[in-house]
C-alpha positions as CSV (number, residue, x, y, z in Angstrom):
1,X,12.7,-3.9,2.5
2,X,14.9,-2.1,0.3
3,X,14.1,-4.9,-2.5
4,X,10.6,-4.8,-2.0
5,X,10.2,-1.2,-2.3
6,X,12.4,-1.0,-5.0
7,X,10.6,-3.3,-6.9
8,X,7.1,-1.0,-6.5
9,X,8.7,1.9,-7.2
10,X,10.2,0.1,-10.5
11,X,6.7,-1.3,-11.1
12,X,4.9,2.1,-10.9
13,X,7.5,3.8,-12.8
14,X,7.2,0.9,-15.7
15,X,3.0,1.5,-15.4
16,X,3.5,5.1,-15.6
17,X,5.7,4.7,-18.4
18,X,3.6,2.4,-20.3
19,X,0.3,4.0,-19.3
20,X,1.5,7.1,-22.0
21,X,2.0,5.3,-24.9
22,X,-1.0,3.8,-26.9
23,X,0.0,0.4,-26.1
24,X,-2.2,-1.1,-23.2
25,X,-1.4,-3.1,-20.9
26,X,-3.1,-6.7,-20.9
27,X,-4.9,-8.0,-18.0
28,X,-3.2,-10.1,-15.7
29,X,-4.4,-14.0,-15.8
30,X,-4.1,-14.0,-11.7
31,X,-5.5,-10.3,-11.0
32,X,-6.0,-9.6,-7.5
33,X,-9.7,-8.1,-7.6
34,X,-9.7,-4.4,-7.0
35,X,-11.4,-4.2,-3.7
36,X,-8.9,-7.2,-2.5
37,X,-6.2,-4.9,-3.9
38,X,-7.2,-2.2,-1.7
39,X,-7.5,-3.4,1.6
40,X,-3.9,-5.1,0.5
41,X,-2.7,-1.7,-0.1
42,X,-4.7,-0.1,2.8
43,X,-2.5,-2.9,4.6
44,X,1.1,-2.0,3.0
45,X,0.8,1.6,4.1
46,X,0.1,1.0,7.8
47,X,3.0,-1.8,7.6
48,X,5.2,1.2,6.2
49,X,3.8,3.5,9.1
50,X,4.9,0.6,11.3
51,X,8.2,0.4,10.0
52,X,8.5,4.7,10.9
53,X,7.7,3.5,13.9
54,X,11.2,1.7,14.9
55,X,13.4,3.4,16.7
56,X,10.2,4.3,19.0
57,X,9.7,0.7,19.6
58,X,12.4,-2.0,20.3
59,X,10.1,-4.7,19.4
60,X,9.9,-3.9,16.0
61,X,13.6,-3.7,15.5
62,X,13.3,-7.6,15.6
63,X,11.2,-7.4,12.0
64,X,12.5,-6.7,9.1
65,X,10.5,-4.2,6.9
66,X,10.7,-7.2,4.4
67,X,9.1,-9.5,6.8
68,X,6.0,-6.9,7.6
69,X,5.3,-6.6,3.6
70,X,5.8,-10.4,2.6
71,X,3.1,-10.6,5.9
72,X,0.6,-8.9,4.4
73,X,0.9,-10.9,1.1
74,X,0.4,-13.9,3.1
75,X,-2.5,-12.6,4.9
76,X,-4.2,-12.2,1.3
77,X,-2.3,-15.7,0.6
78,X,-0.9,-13.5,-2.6
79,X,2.4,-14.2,-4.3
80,X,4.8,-10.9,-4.6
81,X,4.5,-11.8,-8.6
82,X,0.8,-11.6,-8.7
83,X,1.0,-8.3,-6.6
84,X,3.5,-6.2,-8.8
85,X,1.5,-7.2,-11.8
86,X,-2.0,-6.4,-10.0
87,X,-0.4,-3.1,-9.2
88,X,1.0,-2.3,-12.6
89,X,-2.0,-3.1,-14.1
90,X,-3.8,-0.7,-12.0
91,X,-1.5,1.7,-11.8
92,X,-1.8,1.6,-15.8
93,X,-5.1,3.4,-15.6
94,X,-4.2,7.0,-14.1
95,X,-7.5,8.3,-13.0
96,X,-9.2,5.4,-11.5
97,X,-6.0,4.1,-9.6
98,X,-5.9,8.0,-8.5
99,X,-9.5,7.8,-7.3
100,X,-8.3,4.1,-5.5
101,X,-5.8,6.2,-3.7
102,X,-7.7,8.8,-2.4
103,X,-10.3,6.1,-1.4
104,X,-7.6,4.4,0.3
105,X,-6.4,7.9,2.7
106,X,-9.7,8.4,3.4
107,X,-9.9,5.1,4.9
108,X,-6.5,5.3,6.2
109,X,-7.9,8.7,7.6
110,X,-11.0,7.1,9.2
111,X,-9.0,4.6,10.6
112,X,-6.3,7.1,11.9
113,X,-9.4,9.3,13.8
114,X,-10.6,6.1,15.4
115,X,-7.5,5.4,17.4
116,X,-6.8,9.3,18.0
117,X,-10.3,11.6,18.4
118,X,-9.4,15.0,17.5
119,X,-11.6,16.0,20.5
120,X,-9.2,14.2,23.1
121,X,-5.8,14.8,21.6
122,X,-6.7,18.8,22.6
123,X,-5.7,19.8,26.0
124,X,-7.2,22.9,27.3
125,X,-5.7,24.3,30.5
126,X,-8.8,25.3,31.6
């Protein structure tokens, strides 16, 4: 897991890097499209929710962080190559990966208030 996130957080550094100077960044020949790369992304984050959720649950001690993310590349049938470069290239373009990412809690939001209503997680005494 450690590699993994390493590399993304080497990957957005390099795009943030590179997104400031006037050089841009070239297009990926194997670009995930963008609404692919959201739901893949919408997928890493619950994946890195799971992974908080180890010590609570004995059955995930048995999956390596690693395992989880290199799952949801498979789902998408995506190499790890073809996602750092999708997300570099996105992440090269500051205001519309920021709007991606607010698109992406919102749905991460949505998601999270289907499984937990607000309405039922208050107890009155009453």
């Amino acid at each position: 897991m450690k590699h993994f996130v390493g590399i993304l957080i080497v990957a957005a550094l390099f795009a943030g890097i590179s997104s400031c100077s006037e050089t841009t960044i070239r297009k990926p020949d194997k670009l995930i499209p963008k609404s692919t790369f959201e739901k893949m992304l919408i997928d890493v984050y619950m994946v890195q929710g799971m992974t908080n959720l180890e010590s609570k649950n004995p059955d995930l001690k048995k999956l390596s962080a690693t395992d989880l993310y290199y799952s949801v590349l498979k789902k998408y049938d995506v190499a790890d190559t073809v996602f750092i470069r999708s997300l570099i290239y996105y992440s090269s373009f500051p205001k519309d990966f920021e709007k991606m990412q607010s698109q992406i809690m919102d749905n991460l939001k949505e998601s999270e208030d289907r499984f937990y209503p607000s309405d039922k997680l208050r107890m009155n005494p009453e």
